[in-house]
C-alpha positions in Angstrom: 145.2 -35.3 -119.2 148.3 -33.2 -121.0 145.4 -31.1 -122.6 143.8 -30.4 -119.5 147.3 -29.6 -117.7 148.4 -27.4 -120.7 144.8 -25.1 -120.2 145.7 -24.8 -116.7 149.0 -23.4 -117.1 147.2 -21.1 -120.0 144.5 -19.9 -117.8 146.7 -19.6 -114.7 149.1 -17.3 -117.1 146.1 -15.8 -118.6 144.3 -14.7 -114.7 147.6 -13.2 -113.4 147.3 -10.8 -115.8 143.5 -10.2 -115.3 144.6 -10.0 -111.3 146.8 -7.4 -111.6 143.8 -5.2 -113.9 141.9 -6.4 -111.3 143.5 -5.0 -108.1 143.6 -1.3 -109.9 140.1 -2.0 -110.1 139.5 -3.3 -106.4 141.9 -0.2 -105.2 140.1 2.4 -107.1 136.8 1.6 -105.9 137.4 0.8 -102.4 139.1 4.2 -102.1 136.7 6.6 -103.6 133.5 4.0 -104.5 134.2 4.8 -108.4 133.7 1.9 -110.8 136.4 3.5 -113.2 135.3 2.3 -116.4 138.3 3.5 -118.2 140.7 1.4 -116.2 140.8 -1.2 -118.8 141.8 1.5 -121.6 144.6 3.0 -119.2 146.3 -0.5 -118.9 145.6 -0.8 -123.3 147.5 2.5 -123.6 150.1 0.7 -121.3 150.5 -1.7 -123.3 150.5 0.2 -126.0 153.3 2.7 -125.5 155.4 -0.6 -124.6 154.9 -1.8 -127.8 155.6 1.4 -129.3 159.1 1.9 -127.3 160.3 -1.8 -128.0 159.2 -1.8 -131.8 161.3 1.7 -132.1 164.2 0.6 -130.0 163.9 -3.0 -131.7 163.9 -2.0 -135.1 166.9 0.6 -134.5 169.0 -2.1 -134.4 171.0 -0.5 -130.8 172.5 -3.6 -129.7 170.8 -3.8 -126.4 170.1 -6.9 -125.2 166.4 -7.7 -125.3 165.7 -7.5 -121.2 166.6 -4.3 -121.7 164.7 -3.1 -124.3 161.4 -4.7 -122.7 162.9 -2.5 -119.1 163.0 0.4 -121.5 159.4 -0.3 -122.5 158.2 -0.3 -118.8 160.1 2.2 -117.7 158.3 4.8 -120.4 155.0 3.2 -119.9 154.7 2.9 -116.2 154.8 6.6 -116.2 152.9 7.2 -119.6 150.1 4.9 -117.6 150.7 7.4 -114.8 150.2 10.4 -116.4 146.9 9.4 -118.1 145.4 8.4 -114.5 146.6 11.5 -113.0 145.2 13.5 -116.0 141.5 11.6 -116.2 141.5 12.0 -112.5 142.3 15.9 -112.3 140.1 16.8 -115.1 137.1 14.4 -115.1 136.8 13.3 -111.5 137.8 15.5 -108.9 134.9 18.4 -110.4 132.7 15.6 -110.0 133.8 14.5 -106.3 130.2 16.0 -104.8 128.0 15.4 -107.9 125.2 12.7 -107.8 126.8 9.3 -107.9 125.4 8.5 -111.6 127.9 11.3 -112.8 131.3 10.3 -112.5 129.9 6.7 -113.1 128.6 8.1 -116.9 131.8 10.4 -117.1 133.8 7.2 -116.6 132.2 5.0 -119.5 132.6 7.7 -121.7 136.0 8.6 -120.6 136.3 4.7 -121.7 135.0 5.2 -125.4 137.4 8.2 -125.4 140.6 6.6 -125.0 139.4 3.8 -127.0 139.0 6.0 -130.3 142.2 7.7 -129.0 144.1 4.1 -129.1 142.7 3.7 -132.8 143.5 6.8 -134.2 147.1 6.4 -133.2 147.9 3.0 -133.0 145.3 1.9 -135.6 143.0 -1.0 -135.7 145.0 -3.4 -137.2 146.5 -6.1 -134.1 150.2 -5.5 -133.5 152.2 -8.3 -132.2 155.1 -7.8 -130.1 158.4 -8.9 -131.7 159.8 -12.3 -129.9 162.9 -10.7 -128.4 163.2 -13.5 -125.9 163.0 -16.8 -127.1 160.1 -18.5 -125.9 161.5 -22.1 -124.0 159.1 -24.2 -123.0 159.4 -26.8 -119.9 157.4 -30.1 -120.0 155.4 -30.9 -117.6 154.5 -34.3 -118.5 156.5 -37.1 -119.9 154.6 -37.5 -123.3 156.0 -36.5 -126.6 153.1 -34.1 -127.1 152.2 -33.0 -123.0 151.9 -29.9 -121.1 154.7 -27.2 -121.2 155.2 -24.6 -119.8 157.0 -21.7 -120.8 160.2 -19.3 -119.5 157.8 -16.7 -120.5 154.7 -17.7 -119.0 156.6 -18.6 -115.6 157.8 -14.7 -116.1 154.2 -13.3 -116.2 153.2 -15.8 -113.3 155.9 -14.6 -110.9 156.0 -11.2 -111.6 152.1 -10.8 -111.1 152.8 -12.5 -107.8 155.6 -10.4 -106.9 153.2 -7.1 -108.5 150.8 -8.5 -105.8 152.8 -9.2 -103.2 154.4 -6.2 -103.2 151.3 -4.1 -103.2 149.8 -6.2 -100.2 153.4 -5.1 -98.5 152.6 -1.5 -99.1 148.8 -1.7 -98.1 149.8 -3.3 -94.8 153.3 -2.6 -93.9 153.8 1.1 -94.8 152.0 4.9 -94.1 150.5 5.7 -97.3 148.6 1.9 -97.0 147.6 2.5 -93.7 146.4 6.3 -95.1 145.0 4.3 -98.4 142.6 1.5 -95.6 141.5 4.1 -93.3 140.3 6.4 -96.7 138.3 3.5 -98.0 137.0 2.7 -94.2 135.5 6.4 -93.6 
């Protein structure tokens, strides 16, 4: 029982993540009926500008506390994230807005491969863990010596994909630009 309670709490941790990938993907393609491919490879570079920040700011030895340092990763690659989108979408999809639907469908895949080899030559393809700058605590969730826990930073990615989602369903329903966003993928 402990084994399967601790594969819940890894695959509950493990599908907030995929839900947030995910709802990029539902947004995108209810709004302009574009399977974007390269989604996935926007989210890697993401990631991989975090890592890049924290390892740098990290290693520098600043004396910020380790919150911040993860904020400081966000905060450069929320907009790092942005820029790529805003890029792939003003030079690769908007020519193709009134070309046959195969075209921005192909342009997307390789668009994909592209930022894939991009990702290697600059971060190579080695793995590159992300330093522990908050110590991982884990919470039993049964009694026995050996049971289920779960963790301060699995409870962190559960909540804040909830709150990611949450706050995205408040903007969909409760504000212009979502009511702009449903009517676009309605017409």
């Amino acid at each position: 029982m402990d084994t399967f309670l601790q594969q819940m709490v890894n695959g509950l941790t493990l599908g907030s993540v995929y839900a947030v990938v995910a709802l990029g993907y539902t947004m995108v393609y209810g709004i302009i009926q574009l399977i974007n491919f390269a989604h996935g490879e926007v989210v890697m570079i993401g990631a991989m500008v975090a890592y890049t920040v924290i390892v740098a700011v990290a290693g520098a030895d600043t004396g910020l506390p380790p919150l911040a340092i993860v904020g400081l990763g966000l905060i450069v690659a929320i907009p790092a994230c942005m820029a790529v989108g805003y890029t792939l979408e003003r030079v690769a999809y908007r020519p193709l807005r009134s070309a046959p639907r195969l075209a921005p469908l192909i342009t997307a895949i390789g668009l994909s491969i592209v930022l894939q080899h991009l990702a290697l030559i600059i971060w190579s393809r080695n793995p590159l863990p992300y330093p522990q700058l908050v110590a991982s605590v884990p919470y039993y969730i049964t009694s026995t010596p050996n049971g289920a826990t779960i963790t301060n930073i699995q409870i962190a990615i559960i909540g804040g994909s909830l709150a990611m989602m949450a706050g995205l369903l408040a903007l969909v329903y409760r504000t212009k630009l979502g009511i702009a966003m449903r009517a676009t993928a309605q017409n």
